[in-house]
N, C-alpha and C positions, 0 to 999 in steps of 0.2 A: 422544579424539574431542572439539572442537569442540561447546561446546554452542549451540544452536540461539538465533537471536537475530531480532527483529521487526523490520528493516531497510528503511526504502524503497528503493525498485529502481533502479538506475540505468540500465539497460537496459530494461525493461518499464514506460517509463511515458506517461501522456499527458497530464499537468499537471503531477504532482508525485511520481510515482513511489508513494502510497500503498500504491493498491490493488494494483499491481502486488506490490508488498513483501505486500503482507496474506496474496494467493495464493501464493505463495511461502514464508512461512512453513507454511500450512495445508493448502500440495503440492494446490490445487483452480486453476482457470483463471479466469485475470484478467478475463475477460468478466462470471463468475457476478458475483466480485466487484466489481466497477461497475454492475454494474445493482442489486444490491443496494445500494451509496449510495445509488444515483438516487432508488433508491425509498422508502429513508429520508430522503432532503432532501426530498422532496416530499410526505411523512405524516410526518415527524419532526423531528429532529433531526440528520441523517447530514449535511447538509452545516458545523453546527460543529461535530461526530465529527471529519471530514475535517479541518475545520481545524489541530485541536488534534494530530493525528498527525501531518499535515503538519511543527505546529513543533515538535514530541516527540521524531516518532523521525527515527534518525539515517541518515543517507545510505550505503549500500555502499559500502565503497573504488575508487575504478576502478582495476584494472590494467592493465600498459601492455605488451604483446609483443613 
């Protein structure tokens, strides 16, 4: 078995695939996790979180049918 890996989404995203990736690994809905950014960029620090995973992790393969 394939070990489990933090990958942004290439299907699930709506900037950059992060959060999509995050839910995905954590098997919870991408929804939770976007409003949880939102709500650390705007009391925190979650939008340079964002960024930094942004250029970190790496993109799913697309495959092609």
């Amino acid at each position: 078995m394939e070990p489990k890996r933090l990958l942004r989404s290439s299907v699930d995203r709506v900037i950059a695939g992060v959060c999509g990736g995050v839910a995905a690994y954590f098997v919870i809905d991408p929804v939770v996790v976007r409003i949880l950014f939102v709500l650390t960029a705007i009391f925190g620090a979650g939008f340079i979180v964002y960024l930094v995973l942004w250029i970190m992790m790496p993109e799913t393969p697309q495959t092609f049918q």
